[in-house]
MIGU-412486 format. One record per residue (C-alpha): x, y, z; chain. Coordinates in nm, 3 decimals, decimal comma, padded with zeros to 5 digits, m for minus. Layout:
<rs>
R       xx       yy       zz  guza
R        X        Y        Z     A
...
</rs>
This chain:
<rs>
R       xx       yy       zz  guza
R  m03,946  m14,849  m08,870     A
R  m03,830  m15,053  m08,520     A
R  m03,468  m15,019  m08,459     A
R  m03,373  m15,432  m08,585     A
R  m03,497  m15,278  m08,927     A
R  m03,293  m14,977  m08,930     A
R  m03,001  m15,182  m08,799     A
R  m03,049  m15,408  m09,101     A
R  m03,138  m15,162  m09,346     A
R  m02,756  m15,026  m09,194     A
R  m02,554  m15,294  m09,268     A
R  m02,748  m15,373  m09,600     A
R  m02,653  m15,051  m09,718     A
R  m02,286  m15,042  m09,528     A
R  m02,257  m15,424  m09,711     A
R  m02,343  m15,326  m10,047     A
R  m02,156  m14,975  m10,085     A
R  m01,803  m15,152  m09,947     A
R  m01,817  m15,408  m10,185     A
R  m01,831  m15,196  m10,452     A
R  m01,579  m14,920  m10,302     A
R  m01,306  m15,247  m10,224     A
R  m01,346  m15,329  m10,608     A
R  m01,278  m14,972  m10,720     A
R  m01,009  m14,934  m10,462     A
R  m01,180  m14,653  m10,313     A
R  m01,072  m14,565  m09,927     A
R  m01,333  m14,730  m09,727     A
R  m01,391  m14,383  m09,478     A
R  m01,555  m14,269  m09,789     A
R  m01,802  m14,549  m09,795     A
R  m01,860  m14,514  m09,527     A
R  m01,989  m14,136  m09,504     A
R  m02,201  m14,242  m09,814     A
R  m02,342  m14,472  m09,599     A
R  m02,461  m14,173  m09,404     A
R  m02,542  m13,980  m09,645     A
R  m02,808  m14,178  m09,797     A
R  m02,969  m14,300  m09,497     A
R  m02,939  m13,933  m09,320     A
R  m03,252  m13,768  m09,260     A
R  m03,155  m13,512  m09,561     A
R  m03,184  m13,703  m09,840     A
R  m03,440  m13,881  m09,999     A
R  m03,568  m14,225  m09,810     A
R  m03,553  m14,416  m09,559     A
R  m03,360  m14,252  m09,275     A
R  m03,138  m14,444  m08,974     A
R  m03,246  m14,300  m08,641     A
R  m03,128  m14,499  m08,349     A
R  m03,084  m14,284  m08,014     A
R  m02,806  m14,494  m07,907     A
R  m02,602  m14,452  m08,243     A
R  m02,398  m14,127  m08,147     A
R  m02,236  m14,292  m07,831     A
R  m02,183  m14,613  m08,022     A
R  m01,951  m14,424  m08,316     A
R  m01,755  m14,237  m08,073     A
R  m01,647  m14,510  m07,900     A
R  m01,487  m14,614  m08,259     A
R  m01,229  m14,292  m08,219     A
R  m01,141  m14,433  m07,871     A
R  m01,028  m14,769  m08,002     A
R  m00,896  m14,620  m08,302     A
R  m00,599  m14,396  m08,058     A
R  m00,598  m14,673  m07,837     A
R  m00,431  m14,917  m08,104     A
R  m00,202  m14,598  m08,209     A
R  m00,157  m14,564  m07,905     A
R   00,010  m14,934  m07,837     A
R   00,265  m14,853  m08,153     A
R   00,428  m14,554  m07,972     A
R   00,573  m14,651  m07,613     A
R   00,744  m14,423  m07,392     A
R   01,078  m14,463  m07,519     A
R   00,979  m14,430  m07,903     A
R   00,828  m14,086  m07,804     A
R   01,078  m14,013  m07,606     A
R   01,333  m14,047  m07,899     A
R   01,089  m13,874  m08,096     A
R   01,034  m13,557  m07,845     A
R   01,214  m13,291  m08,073     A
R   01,070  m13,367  m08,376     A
R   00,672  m13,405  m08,236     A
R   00,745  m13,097  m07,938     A
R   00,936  m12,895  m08,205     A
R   00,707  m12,994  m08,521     A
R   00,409  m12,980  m08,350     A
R   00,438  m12,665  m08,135     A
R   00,580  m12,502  m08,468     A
R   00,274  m12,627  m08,698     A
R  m00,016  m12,541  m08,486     A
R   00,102  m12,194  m08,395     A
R   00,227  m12,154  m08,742     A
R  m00,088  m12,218  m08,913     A
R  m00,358  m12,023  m08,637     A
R  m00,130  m11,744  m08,720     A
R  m00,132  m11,785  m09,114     A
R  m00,509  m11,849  m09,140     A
R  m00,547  m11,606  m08,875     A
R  m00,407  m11,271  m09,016     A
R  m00,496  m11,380  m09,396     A
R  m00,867  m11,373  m09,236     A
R  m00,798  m11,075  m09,030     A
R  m00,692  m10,905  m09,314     A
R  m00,975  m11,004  m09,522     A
R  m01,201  m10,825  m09,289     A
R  m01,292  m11,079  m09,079     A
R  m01,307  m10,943  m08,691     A
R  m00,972  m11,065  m08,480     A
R  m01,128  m11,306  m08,196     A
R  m01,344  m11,490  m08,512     A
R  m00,982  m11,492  m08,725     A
R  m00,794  m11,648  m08,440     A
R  m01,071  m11,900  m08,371     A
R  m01,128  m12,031  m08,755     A
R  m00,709  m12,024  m08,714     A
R  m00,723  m12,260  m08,456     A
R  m00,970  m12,515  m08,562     A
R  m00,770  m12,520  m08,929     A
R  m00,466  m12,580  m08,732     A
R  m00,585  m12,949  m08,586     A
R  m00,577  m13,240  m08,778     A
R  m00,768  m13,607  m08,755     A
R  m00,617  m13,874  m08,602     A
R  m00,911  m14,104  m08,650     A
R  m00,859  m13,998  m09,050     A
R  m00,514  m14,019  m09,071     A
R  m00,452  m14,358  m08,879     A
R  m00,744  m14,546  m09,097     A
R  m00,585  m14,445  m09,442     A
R  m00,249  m14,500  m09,282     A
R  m00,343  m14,842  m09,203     A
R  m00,529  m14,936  m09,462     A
R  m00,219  m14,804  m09,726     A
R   00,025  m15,025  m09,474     A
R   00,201  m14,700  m09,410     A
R   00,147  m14,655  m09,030     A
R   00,529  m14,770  m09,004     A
R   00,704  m14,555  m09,228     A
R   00,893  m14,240  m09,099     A
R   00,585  m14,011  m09,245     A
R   00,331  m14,239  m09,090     A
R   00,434  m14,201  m08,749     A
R   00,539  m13,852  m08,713     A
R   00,246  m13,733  m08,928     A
R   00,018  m13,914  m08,659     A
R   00,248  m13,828  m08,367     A
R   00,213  m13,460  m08,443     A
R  m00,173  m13,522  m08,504     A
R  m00,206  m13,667  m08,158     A
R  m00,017  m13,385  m07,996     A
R  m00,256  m13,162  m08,183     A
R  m00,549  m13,351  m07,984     A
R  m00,323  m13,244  m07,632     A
R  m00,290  m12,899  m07,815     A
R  m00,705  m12,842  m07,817     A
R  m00,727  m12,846  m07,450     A
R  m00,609  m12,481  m07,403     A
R  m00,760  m12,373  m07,745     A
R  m01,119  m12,515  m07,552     A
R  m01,059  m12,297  m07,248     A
R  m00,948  m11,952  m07,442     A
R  m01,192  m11,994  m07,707     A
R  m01,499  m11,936  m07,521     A
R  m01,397  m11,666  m07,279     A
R  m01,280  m11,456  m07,572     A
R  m01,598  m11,310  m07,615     A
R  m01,610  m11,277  m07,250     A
R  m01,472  m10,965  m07,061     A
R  m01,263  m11,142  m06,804     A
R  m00,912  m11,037  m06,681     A
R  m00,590  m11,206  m06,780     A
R  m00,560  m11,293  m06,427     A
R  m00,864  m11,579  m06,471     A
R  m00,754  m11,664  m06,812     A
R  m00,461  m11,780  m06,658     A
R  m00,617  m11,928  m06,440     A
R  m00,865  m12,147  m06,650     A
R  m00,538  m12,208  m06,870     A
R  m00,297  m12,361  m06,605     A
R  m00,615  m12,585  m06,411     A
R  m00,690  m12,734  m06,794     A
R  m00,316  m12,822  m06,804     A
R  m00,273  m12,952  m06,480     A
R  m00,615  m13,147  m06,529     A
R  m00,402  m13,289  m06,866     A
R  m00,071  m13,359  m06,621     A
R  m00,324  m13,502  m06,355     A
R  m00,495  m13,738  m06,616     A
R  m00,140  m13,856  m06,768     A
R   00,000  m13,919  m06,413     A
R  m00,349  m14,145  m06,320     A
R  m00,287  m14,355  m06,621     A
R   00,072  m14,383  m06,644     A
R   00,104  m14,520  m06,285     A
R  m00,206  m14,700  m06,269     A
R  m00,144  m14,904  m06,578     A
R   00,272  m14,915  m06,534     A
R   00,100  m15,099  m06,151     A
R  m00,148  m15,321  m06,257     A
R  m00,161  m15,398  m06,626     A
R   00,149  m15,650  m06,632     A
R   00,020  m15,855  m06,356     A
R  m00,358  m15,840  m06,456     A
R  m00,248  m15,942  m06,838     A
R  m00,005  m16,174  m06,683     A
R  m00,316  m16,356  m06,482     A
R  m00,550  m16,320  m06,762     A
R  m00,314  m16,488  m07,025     A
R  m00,263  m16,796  m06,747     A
R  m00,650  m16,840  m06,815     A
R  m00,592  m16,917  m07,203     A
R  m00,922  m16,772  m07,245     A
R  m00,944  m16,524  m07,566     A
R  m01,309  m16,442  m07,441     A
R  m01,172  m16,297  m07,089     A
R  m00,865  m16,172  m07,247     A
R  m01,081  m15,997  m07,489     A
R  m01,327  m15,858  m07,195     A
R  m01,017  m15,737  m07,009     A
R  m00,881  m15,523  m07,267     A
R  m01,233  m15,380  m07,296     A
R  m01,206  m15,298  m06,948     A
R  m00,904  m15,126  m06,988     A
R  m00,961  m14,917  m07,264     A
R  m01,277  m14,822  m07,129     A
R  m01,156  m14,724  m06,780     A
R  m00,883  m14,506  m06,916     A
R  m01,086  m14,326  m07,116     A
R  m01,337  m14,238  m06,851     A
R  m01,061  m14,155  m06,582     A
R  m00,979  m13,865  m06,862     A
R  m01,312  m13,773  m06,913     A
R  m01,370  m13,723  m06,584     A
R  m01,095  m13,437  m06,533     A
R  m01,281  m13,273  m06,867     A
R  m01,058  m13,408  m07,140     A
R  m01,136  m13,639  m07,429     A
R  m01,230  m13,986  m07,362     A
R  m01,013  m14,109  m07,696     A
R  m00,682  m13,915  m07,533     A
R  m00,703  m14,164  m07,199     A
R  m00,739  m14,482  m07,451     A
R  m00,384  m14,348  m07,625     A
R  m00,284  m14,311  m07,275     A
R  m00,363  m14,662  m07,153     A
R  m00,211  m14,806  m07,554     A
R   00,122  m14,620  m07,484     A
R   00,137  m14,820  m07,180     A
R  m00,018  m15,195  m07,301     A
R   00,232  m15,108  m07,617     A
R   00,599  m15,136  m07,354     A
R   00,438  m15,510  m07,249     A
R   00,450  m15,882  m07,468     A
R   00,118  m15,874  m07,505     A
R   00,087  m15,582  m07,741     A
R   00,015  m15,786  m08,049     A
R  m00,258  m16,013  m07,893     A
R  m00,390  m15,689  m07,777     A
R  m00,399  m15,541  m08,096     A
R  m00,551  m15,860  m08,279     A
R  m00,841  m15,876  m08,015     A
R  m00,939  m15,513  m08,022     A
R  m00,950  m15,481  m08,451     A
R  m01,291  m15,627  m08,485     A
R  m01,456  m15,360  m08,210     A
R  m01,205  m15,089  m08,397     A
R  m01,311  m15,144  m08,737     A
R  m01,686  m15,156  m08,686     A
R  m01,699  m14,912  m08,428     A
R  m01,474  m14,639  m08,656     A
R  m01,730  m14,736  m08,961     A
R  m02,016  m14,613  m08,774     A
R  m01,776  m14,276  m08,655     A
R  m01,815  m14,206  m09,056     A
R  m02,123  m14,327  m09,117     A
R  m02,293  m14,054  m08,840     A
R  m02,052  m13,806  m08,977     A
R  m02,216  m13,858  m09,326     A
R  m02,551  m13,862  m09,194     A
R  m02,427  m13,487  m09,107     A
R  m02,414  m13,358  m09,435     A
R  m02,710  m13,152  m09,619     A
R  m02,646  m13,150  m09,985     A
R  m02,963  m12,879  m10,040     A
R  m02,727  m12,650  m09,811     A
R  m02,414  m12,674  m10,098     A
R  m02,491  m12,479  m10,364     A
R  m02,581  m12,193  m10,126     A
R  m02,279  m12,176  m09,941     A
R  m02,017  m12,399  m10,196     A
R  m01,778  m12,096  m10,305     A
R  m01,737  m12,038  m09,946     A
R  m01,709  m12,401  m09,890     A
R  m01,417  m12,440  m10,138     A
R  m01,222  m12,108  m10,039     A
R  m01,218  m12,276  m09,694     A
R  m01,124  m12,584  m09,843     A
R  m00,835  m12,457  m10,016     A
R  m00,754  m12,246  m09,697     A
R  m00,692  m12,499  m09,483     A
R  m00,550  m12,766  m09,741     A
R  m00,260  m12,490  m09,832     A
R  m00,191  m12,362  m09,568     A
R  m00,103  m12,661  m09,331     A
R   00,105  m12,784  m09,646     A
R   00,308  m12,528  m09,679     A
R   00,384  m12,505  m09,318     A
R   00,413  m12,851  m09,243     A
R   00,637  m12,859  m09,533     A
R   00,869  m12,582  m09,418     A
R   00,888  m12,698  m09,082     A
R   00,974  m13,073  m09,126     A
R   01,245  m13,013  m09,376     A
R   01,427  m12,775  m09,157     A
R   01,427  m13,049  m08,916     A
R   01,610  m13,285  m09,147     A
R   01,355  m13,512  m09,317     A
R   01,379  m13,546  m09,697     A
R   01,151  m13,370  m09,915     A
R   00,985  m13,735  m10,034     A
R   00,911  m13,730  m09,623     A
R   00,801  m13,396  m09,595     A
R   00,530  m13,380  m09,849     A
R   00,376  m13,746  m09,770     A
R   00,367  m13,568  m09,367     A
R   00,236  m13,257  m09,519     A
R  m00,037  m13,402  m09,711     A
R  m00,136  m13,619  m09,390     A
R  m00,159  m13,322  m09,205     A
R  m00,372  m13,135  m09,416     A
R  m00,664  m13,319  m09,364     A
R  m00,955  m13,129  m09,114     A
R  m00,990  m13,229  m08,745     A
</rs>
């Protein structure tokens, strides 16, 4: 099959199964991974395979924390920098730790405990900001510290990626350091780039663009942004979707935020549709019933364990318990 008819066969498929999901009210991520499922290569039929589809869906998570990115300026996180340094910090070492030792003590050896630890302790930003915004909840106190803490848990992954791999390895403290504090300053470096970069140029260039009253070159020029951040980041080895939150936070302090916003949804939407659809085409239902108790022990692992913590932990910094549970059940979602 040529790649127009897979395309087609895609969006046939994509068409059909979010109709019926929007009529039973069903969250459209989960379409969407159906989607993959039934044109992944295992299941029965015909199966998607275009090379360039993998590049195309990731580019979906970079829009997605570039328009989160435009709803939390400097001076919102700024007021926020207790709650998502505190809350944050406090939830990711408090849950590696939990899942940690509960594994540890199950038998499982220390470096594999800490690891599994550390993967249950992220969350998904591209998750949590799609149900957020399709619920109309991105707003609400929950909403934006739930995916404030999420994106610090993206920041938070850049040391777990250096340690993780040299645990196995006998190095010396001394170069564990070492790899430790050049990830971080890559992190500071990439921040710095951005920051003064777009806090330079993006007022005047939006400014000259908008004098145009062209949508098509506004349009372009936003694509041009986004895109640029996130390869300045991926350059110094960190994600490409953390320079597009980068380059939001600073689009988001400027008058053309909402124009922004509007113009980038379409690219978003589609984009973030084929993220789930390749993570559906992911799944192997003959490998469930061989590994499901397993499956669901995890499952309930990670579910309870980030509640509880996340629960403990934002209602000691104030929130109301209404808050704390809606943040808590955001939060317990995989990264």
């Amino acid at each position: 099959m040529g790649h127009l008819a897979q395309i087609i066969l895609l969006l046939g498929v994509a068409v059909a199964i979010m109709v019926a999901f929007q009529r039973l009210h069903i969250p459209s991520s989960l379409g969407y991974l159906l989607v993959g499922l039934i044109l992944g290569p295992h299941t029965v039929g015909p199966t998607v395979h275009v090379p360039e589809f993998k590049v195309l869906a990731e580019f979906g998570v970079v829009f997605l924390l570039f328009s989160i990115g435009l709803n939390y300026s400097l001076p919102q996180l700024h007021a926020m920098r207790h709650q998502i340094l505190g809350l944050g910090t406090a939830q990711v070492a408090l849950t590696t730790a939990t899942v940690a030792v509960l594994l540890w003590l199950a038998g499982l050896d220390a470096v594999a405990a800490f690891v599994v630890g550390a993967v249950f302790a992220q969350s998904s930003s591209t998750i949590i900001g799609r149900q957020l915004a399709e619920q109309g909840e991105d707003n609400t106190p929950h909403g934006r510290l739930g995916l404030a803490i999420s994106v610090f848990q993206d920041v938070t992954a850049v040391p777990f990626l250096v340690v993780i791999p040299v645990l196995g390895a006998a190095i010396g403290l001394e170069k564990l350091a070492g790899e430790l504090g050049w990830a971080m300053t890559k992190a500071v470096l990439a921040f710095a780039l951005v920051f003064y970069a777009a806090r330079w140029a993006l007022r005047p260039l939006f400014h000259m663009v908008a004098e145009r009253r062209s949508a098509e070159l506004f349009t372009l020029t936003v694509l041009l942004v986004v895109l640029a951040a996130a390869w300045t980041t991926d350059s110094l080895g960190l994600s490409l979707a953390f320079g597009a939150f980068l380059a939001g936070m600073m689009l988001g302090e400027t008058e053309f935020r909402h124009q922004v916003e509007s113009s980038i949804r379409p690219f978003r939407d589609v984009l973030l549709g084929l993220f789930f659809v390749g993570v559906g085409m992911l799944v192997e239902p003959a490998a469930l019933p061989r590994i499901w108790p397993w499956a669901l022990l995890g499952t309930l692992l990670l579910l309870l364990s980030k509640i509880v913590v996340v629960v403990l932990t934002v209602r000691r910094s104030g929130m109301d318990s209404s808050a704390s549970w809606r943040t808590a059940l955001l939060l317990a979602v995989g990264g």
